[in-house]
N, C-alpha and C positions, 0 to 999 in steps of 0.2 A: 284571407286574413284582413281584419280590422286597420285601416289607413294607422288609427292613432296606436294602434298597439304594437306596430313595426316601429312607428317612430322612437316607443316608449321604451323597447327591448334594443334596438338598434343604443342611444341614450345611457340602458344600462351594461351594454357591452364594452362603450367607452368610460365608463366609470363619471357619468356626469348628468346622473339623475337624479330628481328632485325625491322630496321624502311624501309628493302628496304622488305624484309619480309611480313612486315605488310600492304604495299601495294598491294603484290601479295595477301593476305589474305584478304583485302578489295572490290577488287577486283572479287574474286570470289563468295565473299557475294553476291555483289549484281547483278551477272550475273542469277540469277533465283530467288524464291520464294522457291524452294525449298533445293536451300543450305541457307539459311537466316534461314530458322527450323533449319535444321541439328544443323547448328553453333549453335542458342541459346541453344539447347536441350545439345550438348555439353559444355556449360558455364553453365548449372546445375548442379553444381559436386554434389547436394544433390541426385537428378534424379538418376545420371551415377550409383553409388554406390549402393542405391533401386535394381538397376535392374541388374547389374554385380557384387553381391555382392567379388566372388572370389577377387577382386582386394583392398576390405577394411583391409587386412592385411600386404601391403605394409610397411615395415616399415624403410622408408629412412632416419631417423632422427635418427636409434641406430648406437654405437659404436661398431664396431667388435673387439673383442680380436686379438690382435696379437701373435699368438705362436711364431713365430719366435725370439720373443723379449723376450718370457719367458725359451724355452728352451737352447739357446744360442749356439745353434750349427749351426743353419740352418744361412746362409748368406740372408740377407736379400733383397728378390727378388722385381721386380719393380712391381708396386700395379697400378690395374687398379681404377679409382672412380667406382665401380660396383653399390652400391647401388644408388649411385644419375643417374647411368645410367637406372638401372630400372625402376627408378620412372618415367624419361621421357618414356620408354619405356611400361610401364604400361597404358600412358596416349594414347599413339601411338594406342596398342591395344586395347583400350575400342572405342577409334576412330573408327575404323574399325569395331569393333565387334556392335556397333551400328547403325553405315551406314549399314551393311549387312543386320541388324536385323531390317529398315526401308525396304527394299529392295529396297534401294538406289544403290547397287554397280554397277556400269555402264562395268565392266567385265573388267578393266584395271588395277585393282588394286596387291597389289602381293599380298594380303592374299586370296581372290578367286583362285589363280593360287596356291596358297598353299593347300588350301581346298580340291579341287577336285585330286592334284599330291597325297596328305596326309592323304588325308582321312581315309586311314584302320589302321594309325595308332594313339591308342588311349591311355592315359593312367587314371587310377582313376577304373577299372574292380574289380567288385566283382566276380571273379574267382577262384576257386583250386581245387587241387585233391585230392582226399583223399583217401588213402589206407588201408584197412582192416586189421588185423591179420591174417587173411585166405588169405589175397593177393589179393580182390575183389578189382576194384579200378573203385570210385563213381566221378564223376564231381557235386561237391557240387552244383552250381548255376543249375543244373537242380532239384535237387530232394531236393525241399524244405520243411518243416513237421518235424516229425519224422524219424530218422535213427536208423537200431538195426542190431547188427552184431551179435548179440547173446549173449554179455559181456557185454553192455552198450548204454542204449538209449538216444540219443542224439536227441538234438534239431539245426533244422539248420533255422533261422531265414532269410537268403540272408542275403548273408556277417558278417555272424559271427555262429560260431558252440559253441553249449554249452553242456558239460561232468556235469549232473545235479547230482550233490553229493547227494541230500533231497530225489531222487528216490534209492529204494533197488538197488544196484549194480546184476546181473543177474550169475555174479560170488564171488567167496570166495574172501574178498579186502585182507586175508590175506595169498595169495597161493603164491608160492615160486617162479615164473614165469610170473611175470605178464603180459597181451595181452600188446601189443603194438597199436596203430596209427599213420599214415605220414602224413602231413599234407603238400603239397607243392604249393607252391603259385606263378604264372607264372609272367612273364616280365609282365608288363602295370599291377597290380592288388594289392589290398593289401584286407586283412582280420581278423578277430577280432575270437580269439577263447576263451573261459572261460575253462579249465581244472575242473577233478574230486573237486579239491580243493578248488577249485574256484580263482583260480591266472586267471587275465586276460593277455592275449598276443596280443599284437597289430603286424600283419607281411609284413614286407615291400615285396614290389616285389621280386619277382628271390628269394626266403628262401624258407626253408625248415624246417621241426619241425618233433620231432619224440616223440610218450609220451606215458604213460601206460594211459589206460583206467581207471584204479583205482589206485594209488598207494598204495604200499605194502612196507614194510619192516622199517626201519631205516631212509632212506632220500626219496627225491619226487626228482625222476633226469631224465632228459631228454634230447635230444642232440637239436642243431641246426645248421645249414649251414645257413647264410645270417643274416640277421636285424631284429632285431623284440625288441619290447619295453612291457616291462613286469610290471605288478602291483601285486606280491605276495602277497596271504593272508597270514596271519601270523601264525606260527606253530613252537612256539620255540622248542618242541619236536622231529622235524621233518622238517631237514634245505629243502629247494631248490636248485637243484644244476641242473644249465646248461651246459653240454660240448659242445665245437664249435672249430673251427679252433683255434691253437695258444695258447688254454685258457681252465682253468674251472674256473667257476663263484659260490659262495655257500652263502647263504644267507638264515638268518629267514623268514621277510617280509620284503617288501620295494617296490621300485618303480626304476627303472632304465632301459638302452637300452644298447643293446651291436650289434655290426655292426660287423661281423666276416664271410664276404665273403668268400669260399675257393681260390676264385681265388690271392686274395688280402696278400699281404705280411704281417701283422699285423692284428691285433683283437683291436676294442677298445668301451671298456665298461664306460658308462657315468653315476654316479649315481644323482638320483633326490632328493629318500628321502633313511632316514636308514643307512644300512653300510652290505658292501657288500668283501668277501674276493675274488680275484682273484691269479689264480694262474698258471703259465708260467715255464714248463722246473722244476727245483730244485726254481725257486722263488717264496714267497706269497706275497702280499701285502694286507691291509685294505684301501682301497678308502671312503672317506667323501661323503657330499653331494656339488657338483660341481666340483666334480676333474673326470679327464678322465684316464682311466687306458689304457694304448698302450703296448700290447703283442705280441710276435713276435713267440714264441714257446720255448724260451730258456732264455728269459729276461723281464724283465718290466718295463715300465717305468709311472711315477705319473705327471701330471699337473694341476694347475686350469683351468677352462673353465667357460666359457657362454655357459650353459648347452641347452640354444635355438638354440645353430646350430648344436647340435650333435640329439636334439629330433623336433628338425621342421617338419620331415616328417608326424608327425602324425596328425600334424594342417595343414597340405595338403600346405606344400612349400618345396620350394628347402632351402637349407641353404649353404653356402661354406665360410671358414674360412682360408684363406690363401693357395687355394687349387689350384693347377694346372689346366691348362685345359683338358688335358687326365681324370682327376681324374673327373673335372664335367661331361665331355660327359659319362664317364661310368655310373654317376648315370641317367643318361638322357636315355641311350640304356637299361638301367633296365625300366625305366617309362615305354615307350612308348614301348618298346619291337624293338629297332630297332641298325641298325648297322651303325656308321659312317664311312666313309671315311675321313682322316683330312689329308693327301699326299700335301695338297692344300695350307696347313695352318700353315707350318713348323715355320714362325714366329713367332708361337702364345706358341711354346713347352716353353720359358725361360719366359711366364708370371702368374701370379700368381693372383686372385682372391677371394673378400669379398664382400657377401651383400646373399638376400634374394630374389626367384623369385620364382611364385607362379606356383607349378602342377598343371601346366594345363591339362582340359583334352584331350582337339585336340592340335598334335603337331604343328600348324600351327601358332598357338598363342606364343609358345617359339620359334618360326621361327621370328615370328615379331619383338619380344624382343631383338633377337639377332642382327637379321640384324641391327637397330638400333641404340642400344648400342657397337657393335662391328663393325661395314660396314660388314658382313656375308653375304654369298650368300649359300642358300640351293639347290641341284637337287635331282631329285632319278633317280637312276640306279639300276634298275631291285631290290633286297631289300635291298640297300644298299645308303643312304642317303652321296652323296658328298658335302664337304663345303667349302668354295674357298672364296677369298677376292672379294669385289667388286670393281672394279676401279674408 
């Protein structure tokens, strides 16, 4: 399919097409029998959605929170319309992704040139590793069943590991050492683990988890590197306590995500429900439900939030909240597991971005999005994805 004729029908599907447009749009209606389907098939929005479900969580009609206006320090940078660009840009690739899926595309289109350059790179993988107490180290998505390392039989369902407390433990839960397990989850993948306790952990890409097989002793503590969004069972007995970059986390039960990359200058923990103590350097704080806590190693600092763009990942979207663009492409080179070049794109370091786009699972679909919404141009070199203005 023709670049400008997607964009043109994409346009008319949001109702915000021009009248010299809509000639070009007519026009190629009725040049065959077989774009006269296509078109009405795409003025089915009931259809489109049945069949591409991914794109029903679009949500162009919420208001982003502005931090900058609540912490009063940040200058207030210039704001792209992100989400009203999604939304065309949603509509762009469901175009596409339906032409294709007719096996209409006539090989000129840019999403086929992206498919085939992009191919290997995917993101949405049930992938990780998992490393033993003894140092064995299993690639969970092949060996699915039962797992016994000799301390605790686990259940590995594809895509989520479960530590079954109702089974006898195969060790003493109250020995002074307890085993440990790693749990590391690669670029492109996320994974769902249940602990002895039965806390569930939800772990985004590129994390890492580190836990006892049973716990023992006074608290249930575990370390992490990376994002992971947690649902504590409740044990006022017996707090939870996460150490990660920046931060310790200590909590009854509850429900909250804490995003504490090593690489990343700050730690920031988002509570959903309950109440959670953090603590940075010589500082603690108690955070609510909807406040974000931002740790640095040596300070802390408290805000409100709209708690959906710090937990979107788990409802399989992107979220960005007045975020830079460096800061988006990193979460994007976690997805898909890839590396950008942006040399190309120096204009774009003073702009700043709000709205919602949905993880996809072929990069070629967030290629579309972009281009669109941004004029973006994608290539690869050798594994290294260059992005350059379009003229």
């Amino acid at each position: 399919m023709d670049r400008e004729i997607v964009r043109i029908i994409s346009k008319s599907l949001l109702g915000e097409i021009a009248p010299r447009e809509q000639d070009i749009l007519d026009r190629w209606v009725d040049a065959s029998p077989e774009n006269r389907e296509t078109y009405l098939r795409l003025k089915d929005t009931k259809s489109i959605v049945g069949q591409y479900g991914r794109y029903e969580f679009f949500e162009h009609n919420r208001k982003p929170l502005d931090f900058a206006a609540l912490n009063g320090r940040r200058n207030r940078p210039r704001r792209v319309r992100w989400i009203a660009a999604c939304a065309a840009a949603a509509v762009l690739a469901l175009v596409v992704g339906i032409w294709q899926f007719s096996g209409r595309n006539d090989g000129h289109g840019s999403s086929k040139a992206y498919s085939s350059e992009f191919s290997d790179m995917l993101g949405g993988n049930n992938s990780a590793i998992l490393i033993l107490s003894d140092g064995r180290v299993i690639k969970v998505e092949d060996e699915t069943g039962k797992l016994n390392d000799g301390h605790r039989t686990i259940s590995n369902t594809g895509g989520r590991l479960i530590y079954n407390e109702t089974e006898p433990p195969l060790i003493d839960k109250n020995v002074a050492a307890p085993f440990y397990h790693t749990l590391r989850i690669p670029r492109g993948s996320v994974y769902h683990l249940v602990l002895a306790d039965s806390t569930e952990v939800t772990l985004n890409s590129d994390s890492e988890i580190r836990y006892p097989v049973v716990f023992s002793g006074s608290e249930r503590t575990i370390h992490l590197k990376g994002e992971a969004y947690f649902k504590v069972a409740k044990n006022a007995e017996k707090p939870f306590v996460v150490n990660c970059p920046h931060q310790t986390v200590r909590v009854l039960g509850t429900e909250f995500n804490i995003h504490a990359y090593p690489a990343d200058a700050k730690a920031f923990t988002t509570l959903v429900e309950g109440s959670v103590e953090v603590a940075s350097g010589d500082h603690r704080v108690v955070i609510t439900p909807g406040v974000v806590s931002v740790a640095d190693g040596r300070t802390i600092q408290t805000m409100a939030t709209d708690i959906s763009f710090n937990t979107s990942w788990i409802e399989n979207r992107f979220a960005f909240d007045n975020e830079s663009f460096t800061d988006i492409l990193a979460k994007f080179e976690r997805w898909y597991n890839v590396k950008f070049d942006v040399s190309g794109v120096t204009s774009l370091d003073n702009e700043f971005f709000t709205g919602y786009i949905p993880r996809f699972k072929h990069v070629e679909s967030l290629f579309e999005v972009l281009e669109s919404s941004m004029n973006l141009n994608f290539r690869k070199e050798g594994d290294v994805v260059v992005i350059t203005l379009n003229n």
